[in-house]
C-alpha positions in Angstrom: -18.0 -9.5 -5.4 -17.7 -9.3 -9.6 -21.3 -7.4 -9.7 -19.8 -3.9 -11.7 -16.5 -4.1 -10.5 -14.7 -2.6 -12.5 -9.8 -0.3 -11.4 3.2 0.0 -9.9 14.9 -1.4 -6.4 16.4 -0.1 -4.2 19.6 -1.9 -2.7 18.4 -2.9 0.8 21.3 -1.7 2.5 21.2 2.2 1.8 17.5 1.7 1.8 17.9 0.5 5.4 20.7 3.0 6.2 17.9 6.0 5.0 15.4 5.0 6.7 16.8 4.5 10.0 17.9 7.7 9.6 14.7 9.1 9.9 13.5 7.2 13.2 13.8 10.2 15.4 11.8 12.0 13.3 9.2 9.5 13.0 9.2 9.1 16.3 7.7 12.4 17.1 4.7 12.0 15.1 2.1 10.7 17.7 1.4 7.0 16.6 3.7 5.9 13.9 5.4 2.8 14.6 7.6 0.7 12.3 5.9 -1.8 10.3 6.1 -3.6 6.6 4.1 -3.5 3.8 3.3 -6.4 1.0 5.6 -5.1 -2.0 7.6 -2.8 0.0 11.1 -3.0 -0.2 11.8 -0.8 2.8 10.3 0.0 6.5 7.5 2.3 6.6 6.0 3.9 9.2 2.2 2.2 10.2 -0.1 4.2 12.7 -3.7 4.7 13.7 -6.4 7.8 14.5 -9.3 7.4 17.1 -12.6 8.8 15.5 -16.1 9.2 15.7 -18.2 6.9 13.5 -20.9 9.3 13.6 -19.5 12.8 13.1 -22.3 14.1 14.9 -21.9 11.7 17.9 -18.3 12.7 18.7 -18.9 10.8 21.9 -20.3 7.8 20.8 -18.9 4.3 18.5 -15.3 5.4 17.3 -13.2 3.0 15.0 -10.2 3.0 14.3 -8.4 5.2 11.1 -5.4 3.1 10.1 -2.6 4.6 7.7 1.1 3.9 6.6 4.2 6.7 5.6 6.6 5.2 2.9 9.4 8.0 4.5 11.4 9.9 1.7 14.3 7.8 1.1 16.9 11.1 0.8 17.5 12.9 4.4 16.6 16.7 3.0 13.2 15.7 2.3 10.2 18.2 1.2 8.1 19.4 3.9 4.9 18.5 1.4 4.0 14.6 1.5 1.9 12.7 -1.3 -1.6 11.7 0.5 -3.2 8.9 -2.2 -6.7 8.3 -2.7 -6.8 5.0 -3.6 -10.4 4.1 -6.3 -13.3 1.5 -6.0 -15.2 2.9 -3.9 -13.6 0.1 -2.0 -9.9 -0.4 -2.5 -7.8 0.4 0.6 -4.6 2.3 -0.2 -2.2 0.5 2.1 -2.7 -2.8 0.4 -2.1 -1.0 -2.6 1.8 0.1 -0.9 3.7 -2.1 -3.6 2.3 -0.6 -6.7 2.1 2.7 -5.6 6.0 2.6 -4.1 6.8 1.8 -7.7 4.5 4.5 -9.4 5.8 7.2 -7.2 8.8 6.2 -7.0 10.6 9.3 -8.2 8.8 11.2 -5.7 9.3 9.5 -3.2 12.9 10.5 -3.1 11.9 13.7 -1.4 8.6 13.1 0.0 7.1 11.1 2.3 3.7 9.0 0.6 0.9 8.8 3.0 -1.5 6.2 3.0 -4.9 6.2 4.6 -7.0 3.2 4.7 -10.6 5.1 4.1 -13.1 4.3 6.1 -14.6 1.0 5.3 -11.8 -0.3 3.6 -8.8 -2.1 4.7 -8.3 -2.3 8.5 -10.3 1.2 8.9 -13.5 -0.6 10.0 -13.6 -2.6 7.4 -17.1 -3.7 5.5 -15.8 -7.1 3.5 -18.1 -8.9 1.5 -17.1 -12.8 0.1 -14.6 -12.5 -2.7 -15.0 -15.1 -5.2 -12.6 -17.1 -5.7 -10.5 -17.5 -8.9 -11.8 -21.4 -9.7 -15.5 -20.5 -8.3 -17.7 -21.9 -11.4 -18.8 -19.5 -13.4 -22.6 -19.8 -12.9 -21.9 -18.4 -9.5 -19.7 -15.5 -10.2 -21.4 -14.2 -13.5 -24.8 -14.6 -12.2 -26.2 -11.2 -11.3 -29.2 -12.7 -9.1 -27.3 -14.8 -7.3 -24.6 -12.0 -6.6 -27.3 -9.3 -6.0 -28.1 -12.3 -3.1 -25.1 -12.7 -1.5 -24.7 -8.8 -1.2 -28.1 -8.2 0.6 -27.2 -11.4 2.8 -23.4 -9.0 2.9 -25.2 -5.9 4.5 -27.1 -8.0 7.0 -24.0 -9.0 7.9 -22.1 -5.6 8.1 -25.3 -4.3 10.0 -24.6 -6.4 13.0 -20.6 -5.1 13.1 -20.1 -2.6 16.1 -19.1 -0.3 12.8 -22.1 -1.0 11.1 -24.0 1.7 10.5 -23.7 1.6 6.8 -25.0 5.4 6.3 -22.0 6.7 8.1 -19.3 5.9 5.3 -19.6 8.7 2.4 -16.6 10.2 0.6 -17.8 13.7 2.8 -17.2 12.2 5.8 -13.9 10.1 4.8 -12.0 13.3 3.9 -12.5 14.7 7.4 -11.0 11.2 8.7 -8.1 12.0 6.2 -7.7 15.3 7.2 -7.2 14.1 10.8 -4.6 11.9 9.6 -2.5 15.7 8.5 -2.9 17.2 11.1 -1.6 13.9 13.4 1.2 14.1 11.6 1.9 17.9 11.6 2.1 18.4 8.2 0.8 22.2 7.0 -0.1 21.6 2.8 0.2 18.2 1.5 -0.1 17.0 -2.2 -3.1 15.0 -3.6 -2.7 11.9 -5.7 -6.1 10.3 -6.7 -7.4 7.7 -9.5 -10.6 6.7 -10.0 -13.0 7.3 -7.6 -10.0 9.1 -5.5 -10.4 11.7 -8.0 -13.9 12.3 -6.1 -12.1 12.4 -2.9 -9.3 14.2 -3.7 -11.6 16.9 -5.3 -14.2 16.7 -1.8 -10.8 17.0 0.0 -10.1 19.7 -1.9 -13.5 21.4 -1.5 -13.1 21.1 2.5 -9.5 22.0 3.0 -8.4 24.0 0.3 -6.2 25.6 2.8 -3.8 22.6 3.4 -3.6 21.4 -0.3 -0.2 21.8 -2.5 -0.7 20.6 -5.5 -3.2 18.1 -7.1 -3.1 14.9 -9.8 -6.5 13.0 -10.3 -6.3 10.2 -13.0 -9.9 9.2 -14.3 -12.2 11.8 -13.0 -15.8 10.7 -11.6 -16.7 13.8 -9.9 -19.4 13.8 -7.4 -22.2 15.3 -9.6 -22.5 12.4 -12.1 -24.9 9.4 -11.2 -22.0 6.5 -12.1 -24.5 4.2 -13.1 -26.1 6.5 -15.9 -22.6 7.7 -16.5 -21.1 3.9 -17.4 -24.3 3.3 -19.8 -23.1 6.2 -21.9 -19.6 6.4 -21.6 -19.0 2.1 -22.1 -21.4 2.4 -25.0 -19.0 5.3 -26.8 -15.8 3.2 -25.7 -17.3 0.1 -27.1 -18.3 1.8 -30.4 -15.1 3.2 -30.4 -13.6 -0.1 -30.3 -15.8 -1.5 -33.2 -14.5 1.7 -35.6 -11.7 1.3 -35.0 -11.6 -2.1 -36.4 -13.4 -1.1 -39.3 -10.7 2.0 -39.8 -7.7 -0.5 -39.5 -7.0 -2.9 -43.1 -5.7 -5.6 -41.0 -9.1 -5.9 -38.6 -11.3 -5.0 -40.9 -9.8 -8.2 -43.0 -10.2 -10.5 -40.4 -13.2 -9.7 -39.0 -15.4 -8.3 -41.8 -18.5 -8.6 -40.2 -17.8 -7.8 -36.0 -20.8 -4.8 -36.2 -23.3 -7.7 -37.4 -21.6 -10.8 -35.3 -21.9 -8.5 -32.0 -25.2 -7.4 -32.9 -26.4 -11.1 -33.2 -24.8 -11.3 -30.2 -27.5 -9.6 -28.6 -30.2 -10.7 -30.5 -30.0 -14.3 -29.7 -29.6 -13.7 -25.9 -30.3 -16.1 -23.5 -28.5 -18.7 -24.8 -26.8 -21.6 -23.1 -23.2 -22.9 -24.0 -20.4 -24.7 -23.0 -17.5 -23.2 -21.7 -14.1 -23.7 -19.9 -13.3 -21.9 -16.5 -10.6 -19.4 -17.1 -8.3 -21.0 -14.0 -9.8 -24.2 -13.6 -9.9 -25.4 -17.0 -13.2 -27.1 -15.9 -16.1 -26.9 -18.7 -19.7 -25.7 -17.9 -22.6 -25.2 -18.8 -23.8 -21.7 -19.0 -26.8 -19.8 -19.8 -25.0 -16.7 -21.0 -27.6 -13.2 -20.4 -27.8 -9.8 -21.9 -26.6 -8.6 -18.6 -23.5 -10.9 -18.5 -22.7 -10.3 -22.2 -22.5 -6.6 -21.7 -20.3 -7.2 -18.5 -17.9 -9.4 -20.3 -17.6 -7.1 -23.0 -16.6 -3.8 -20.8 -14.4 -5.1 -18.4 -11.6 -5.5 -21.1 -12.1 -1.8 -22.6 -10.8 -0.7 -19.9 -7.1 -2.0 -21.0 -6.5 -1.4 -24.5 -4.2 -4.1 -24.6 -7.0 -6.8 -23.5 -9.6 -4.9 -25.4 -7.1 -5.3 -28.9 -8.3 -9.3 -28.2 -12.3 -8.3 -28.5 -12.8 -8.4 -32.1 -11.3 -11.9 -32.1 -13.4 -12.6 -28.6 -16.7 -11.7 -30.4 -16.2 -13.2 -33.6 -15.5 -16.4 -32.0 -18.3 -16.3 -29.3 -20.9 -15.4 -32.6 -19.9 -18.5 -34.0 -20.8 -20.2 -30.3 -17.5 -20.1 -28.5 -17.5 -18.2 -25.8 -13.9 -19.2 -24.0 -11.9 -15.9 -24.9 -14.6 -13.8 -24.2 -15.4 -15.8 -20.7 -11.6 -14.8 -19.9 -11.0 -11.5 -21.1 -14.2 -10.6 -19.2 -12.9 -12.1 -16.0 -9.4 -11.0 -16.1 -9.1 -8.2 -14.2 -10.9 -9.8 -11.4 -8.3 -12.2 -11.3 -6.2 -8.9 -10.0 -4.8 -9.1 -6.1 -3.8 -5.7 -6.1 -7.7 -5.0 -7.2 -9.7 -6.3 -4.0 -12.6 -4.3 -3.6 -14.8 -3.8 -0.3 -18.3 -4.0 -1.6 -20.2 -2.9 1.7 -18.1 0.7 1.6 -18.4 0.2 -2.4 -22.3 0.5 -2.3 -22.4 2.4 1.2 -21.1 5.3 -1.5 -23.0 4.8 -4.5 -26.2 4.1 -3.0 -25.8 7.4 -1.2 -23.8 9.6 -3.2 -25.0 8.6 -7.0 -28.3 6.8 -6.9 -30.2 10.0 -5.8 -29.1 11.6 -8.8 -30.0 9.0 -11.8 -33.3 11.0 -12.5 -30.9 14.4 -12.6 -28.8 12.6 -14.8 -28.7 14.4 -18.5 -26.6 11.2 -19.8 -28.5 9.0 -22.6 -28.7 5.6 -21.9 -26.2 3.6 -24.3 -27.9 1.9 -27.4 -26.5 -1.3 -25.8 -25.8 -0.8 -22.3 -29.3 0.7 -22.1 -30.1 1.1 -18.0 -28.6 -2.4 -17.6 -26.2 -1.4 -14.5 -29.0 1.1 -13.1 -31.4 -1.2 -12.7 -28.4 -3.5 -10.8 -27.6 -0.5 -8.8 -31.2 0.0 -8.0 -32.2 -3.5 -6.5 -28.7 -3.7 -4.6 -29.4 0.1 -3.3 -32.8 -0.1 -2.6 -32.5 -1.7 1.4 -29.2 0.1 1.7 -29.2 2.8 4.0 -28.3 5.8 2.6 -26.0 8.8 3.9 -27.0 12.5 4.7 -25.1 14.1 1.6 -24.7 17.8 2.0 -25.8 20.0 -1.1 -22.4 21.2 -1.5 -20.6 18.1 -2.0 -22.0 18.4 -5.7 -20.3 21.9 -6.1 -16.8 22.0 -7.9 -15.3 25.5 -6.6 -12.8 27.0 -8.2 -9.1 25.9 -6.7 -6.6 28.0 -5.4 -4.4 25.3 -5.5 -2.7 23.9 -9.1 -4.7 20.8 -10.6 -3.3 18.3 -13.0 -6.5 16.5 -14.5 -5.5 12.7 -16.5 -7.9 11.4 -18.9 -7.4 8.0 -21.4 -9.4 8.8 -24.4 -10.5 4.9 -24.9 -12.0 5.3 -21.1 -15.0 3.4 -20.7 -15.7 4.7 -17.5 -14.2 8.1 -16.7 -13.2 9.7 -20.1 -12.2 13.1 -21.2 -15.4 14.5 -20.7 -15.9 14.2 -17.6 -11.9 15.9 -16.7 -12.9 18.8 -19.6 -15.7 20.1 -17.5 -14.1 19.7 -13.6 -11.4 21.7 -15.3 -13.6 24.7 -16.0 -15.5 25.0 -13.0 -11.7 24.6 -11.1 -10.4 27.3 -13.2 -7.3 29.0 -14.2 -5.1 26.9 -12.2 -6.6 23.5 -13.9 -5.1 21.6 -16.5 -6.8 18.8 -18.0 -4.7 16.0 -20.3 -6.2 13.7 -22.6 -3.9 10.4 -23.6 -6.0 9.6 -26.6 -5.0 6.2 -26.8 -5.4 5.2 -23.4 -7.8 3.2 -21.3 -8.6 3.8 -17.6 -5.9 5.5 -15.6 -2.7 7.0 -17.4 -0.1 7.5 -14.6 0.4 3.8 -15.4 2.7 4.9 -18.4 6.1 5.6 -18.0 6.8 8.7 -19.2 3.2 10.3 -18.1 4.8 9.0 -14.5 7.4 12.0 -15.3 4.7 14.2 -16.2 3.2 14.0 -12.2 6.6 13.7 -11.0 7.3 17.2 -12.2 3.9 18.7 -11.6 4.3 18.3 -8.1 8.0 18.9 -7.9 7.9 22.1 -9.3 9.1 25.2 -7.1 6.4 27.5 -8.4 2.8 26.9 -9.4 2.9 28.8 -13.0 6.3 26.2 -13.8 4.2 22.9 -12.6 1.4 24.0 -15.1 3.8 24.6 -18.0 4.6 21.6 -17.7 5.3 19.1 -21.3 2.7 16.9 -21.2 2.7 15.7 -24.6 4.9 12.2 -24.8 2.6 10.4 -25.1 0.7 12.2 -27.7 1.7 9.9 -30.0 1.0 6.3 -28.1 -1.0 4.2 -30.7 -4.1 2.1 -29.6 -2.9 -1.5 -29.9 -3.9 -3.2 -33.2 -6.4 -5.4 -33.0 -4.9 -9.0 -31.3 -4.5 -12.1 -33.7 -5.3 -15.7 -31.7 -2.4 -17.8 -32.2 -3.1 -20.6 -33.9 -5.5 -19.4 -35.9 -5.5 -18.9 -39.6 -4.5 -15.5 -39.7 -1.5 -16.2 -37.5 1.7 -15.4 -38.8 
């Protein structure tokens, strides 16, 4: 579903000479078996846990907990693997093996990666909704009404599943699932990778079994004690204004598009309005009745990539002047993702429980743009979803005995700094929060910041992984603002 979705060689030979090396170890870890992974070079090690739906109900509807070990590829590994969260709420990490082999890659050298399918996600009684496809017309996949329809027709659906009791999936819950997955596999203190909304999990993880946890990265922090939809009003509005200034700051934007404040603000102002436009894939033109709600949406989804959101000013200059083609498919481009399928039913079995509740806590002010437009989504999707017994202390942030490594993009439209900055001080001492000022959602993406979490978690002692140089990327620039080719100002 596209309603507020947002989100990587060895030779085979020695690969295959390592890994069968570790068989007999393998082997003795209660149900691993070998198995391969899309984007996987090498064998990993795929196995499933037996557990209670309902927590409560130990005796009653289990399902199945499946997860995967990319095994260290050097024979002296570390006794501390890498569990990662994967984000949504709603991506399952094992289909996420390929870009994640290649993220951790140095890592994995000397420790196994564990991936955990969260409940709801992947084959861990999954709760799938239609995807769209990537030549659907637009008037289906842009519409909000007619997607807010398919996803109550989606939970009728996922209610008649033997796994469908759709209160019985919040991150709480999941991390005990997780934990269960350790101790199957003997392991004593593991480290935490987490982006997105795995930096909620990894942090509820945390709060649960501080005991077992090494060391800790989260990329993109959404804590559990913001309301996301109140959150994303604010923080796209100060990424989008961002955006805008910074075109006015730059000679060569400001040149070429002297008037983007006043073109995006007639934008707005002369909203609905129907045009003609090409499907991004298909090439087929449409009509289409473009919405304040879809305009908004089109215009996010890029900030969170700097390098698509550098095509905006051009995008909204062009769409002002009535075409709306590069804006259509810069908006849609990131659904066009594989490696970004999302589960809506688990997707909105957490929100609707975990951040709904809390919009009228929420001290966030509305964007002058974005206004309460995904709230009042959230709000008709949540309101005949059932919703999970939270526990008061999920919303607590104690402070860690365990070193945290906090990553924040400062062009984030969804999880910026600010959010890191304060998880940092109620973790204490032993947190670290680092801002990449130029960057957009998720910075473990960058090369060298992949060095950065390689040697947090690699380091012996817990004083050496905090001290450690985080700046090179200090000086990454945002990207200047993209020219179209073929137009004037082309080279």
């Amino acid at each position: 579903m596209r309603l507020l979705r947002p989100m990587i060689a060895h030779c085979l030979a020695l690969a295959f000479t390592l890994v069968s090396g570790l068989a007999t170890a393998a082997d003795e870890r209660a149900g691993l078996s070998a198995c391969r992974l899309d984007g996987v070079e090498h064998e990993a090690w795929c196995g499933s846990l037996k557990r209670p739906l309902d927590p409560a109900a130990p005796n009653g509807t289990s399902i199945e907990i499946r997860y995967a070990v990319l095994p260290a590829l050097a024979r002296n590994r570390k006794p501390d693997a890498v569990f990662v969260f994967a984000g949504g709420p709603g991506q399952s990490a094992i289909e996420l093996a390929g870009p994640l082999e290649r993220l951790l890659a140095r890592l994995s050298n000397r420790r196994d990666i564990v991936l955990v399918d969260q409940r709801g996600t992947g084959r861990s009684a999954p709760l799938t909704c239609d995807e769209d496809t990537p030549t659907e017309p637009l008037a289906a996949t842009l519409d909000d009404r007619r997607q807010i329809e398919r996803l109550r027709a989606c939970r009728q659906r996922l209610q008649r599943l033997p796994w469908g009791r759709l209160d019985l999936y919040p991150t709480w819950i999941a991390v005990q699932d997780v934990d269960a997955v350790r101790q199957r596999l003997g392991l004593a203190r593991i480290d935490l990778v987490g982006a997105s909304y795995g930096t909620r999990a990894a942090l509820e993880y945390l709060r649960q079994f501080p005991q077992a946890v090494r060391r800790v990265v989260i990329d993109g922090v959404a804590p559990a004690d913001i309301a996301l939809p109140a959150s994303f009003s604010t923080d796209n509005q100060a990424a989008l204004d961002a955006l805008l200034a910074a075109c006015d700051a730059d000679t060569d934007c400001r040149r070429r598009h002297p008037n983007l404040h006043a073109d995006w603000e007639a934008l707005l102002a002369h909203l609905p309005r129907t045009v003609e436009v090409a499907q991004p894939v298909s090439g087929v033109l449409e009509r289409l009745t473009i919405t304040r709600e879809m305009l908004l949406g089109l215009a996010r989804s890029p900030l969170y990539v700097p390098a698509l959101a550098a095509a905006l000013p051009a995008a909204i200059e062009a769409a002002a002047q009535g075409r709306f083609d590069a804006l259509v498919a810069l908006g849609t481009a990131l659904g066009g993702n594989s490696d970004a399928k999302l589960y809506a039913g688990m997707h909105y079995a957490v929100v609707c429980a975990e951040d709904l509740p809390r919009l009228p806590l929420s001290k966030d002010r509305p964007g002058v743009d974005f206004d309460e437009v995904f709230a009042r989504q959230y709000r008709e999707v949540c309101a005949d979803w059932p919703q999970a017994r939270i526990p008061a202390a999920f919303y607590d942030i104690p402070p860690t005995r365990s070193p945290v490594l906090l990553l924040s993009g400062g062009a984030d439209p969804v999880t910026p700094p600010r959010h890191a900055e304060r998880v940092a001080r109620s973790l204490g001492p032993l947190a670290r929060s680092v801002v990449v000022a130029q960057a957009g959602h998720g910075v473990m993406s960058l090369p060298c910041m992949r060095d950065v979490v390689f040697h947090f978690i690699d380091a012996e002692e817990d004083a050496a992984a905090l001290r450690v140089d985080a700046g090179c990327a200090r000086g990454l620039p945002r990207p200047h603002a993209a020219v179209p080719v073929g137009s004037a100002a082309w080279p």
